[in-house]
C-alpha positions in Angstrom: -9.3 53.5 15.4 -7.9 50.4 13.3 -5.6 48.4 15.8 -2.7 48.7 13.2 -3.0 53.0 13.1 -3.1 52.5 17.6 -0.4 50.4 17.1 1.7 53.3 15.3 0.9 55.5 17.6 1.7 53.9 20.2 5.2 53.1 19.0 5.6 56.6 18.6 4.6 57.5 22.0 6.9 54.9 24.0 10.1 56.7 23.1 9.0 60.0 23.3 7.4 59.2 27.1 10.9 57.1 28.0 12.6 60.8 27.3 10.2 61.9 29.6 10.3 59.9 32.1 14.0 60.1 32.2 14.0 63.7 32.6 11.6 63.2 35.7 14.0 60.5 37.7 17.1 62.7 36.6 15.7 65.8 38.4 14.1 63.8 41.4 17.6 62.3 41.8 19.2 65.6 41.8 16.8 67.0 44.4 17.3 63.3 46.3 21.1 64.3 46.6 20.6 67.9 47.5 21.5 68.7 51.5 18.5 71.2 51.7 15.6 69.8 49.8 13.3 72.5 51.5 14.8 75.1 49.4 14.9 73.3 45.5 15.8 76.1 43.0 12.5 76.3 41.0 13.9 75.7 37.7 14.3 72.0 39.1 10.3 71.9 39.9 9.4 73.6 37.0 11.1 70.8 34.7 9.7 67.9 36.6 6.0 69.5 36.0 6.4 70.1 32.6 7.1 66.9 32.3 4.5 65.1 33.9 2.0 68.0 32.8 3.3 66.8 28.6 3.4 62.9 29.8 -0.3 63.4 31.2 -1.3 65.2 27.9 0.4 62.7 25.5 -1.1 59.5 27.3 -4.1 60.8 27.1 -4.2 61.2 23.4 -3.3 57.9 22.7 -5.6 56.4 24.7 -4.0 55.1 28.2 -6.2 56.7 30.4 -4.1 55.0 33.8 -0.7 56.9 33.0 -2.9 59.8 32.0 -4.2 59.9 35.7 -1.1 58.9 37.5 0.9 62.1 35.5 -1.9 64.5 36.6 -1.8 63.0 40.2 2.2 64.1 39.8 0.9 67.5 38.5 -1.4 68.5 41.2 1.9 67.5 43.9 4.2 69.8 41.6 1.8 72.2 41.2 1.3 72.5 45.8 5.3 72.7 45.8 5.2 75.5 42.6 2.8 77.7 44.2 5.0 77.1 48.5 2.0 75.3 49.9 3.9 71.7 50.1 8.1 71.7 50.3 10.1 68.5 49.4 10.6 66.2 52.0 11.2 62.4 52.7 8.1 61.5 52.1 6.9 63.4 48.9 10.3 63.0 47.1 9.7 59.1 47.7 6.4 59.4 46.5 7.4 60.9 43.5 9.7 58.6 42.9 8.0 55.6 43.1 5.5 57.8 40.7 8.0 57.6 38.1 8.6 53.9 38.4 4.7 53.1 38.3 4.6 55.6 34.9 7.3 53.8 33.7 6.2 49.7 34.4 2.6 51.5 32.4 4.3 52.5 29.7 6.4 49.7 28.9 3.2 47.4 29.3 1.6 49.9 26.9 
């Protein structure tokens, strides 16, 4: 692909993956601030994985294979607390979170 065309589609893909990634801290937030993070109302989850499942898919297609792998990595977490065999706790919520910072220090070096 001629580096000027990567370089469009890129600058389309920034903005669109900031949106995401701001949906992903807001929701990770929320479920930081919740008393009872063993019981997170699935809608919650169900936001966050659609989110990293359409980060994963758009990084992909343009080509930056690392935030690709880090989204799908988010995926198969979301997907153990979708399906009750992993809860949120300390250490997973922090995990995820960090996720999102790593996704979004790739991104902006993208």
């Amino acid at each position: 692909m001629p580096p000027k065309k990567q370089n469009q589609i890129l600058k389309e893909f920034v903005p669109e993956a900031e949106e995401l990634l701001e949906v992903l801290h807001q929701n990770l937030y929320q479920i930081d601030a919740m008393s009872n993070k063993d019981n997170v109302h699935p809608d919650i989850v169900n936001s966050i994985f659609r989110a990293a499942h359409t980060l994963k898919g758009m990084s992909g297609m343009v080509g930056l294979t690392t935030v690709s792998q880090v989204s799908h990595h988010f995926e198969d977490i979301l997907d153990k607390i979708r399906m009750g065999k992993a809860n949120f706790n300390p250490a997973i919520l922090n995990l995820l979170i960090d996720g999102v910072s790593l996704l979004q220090a790739l991104v902006k070096a993208s």
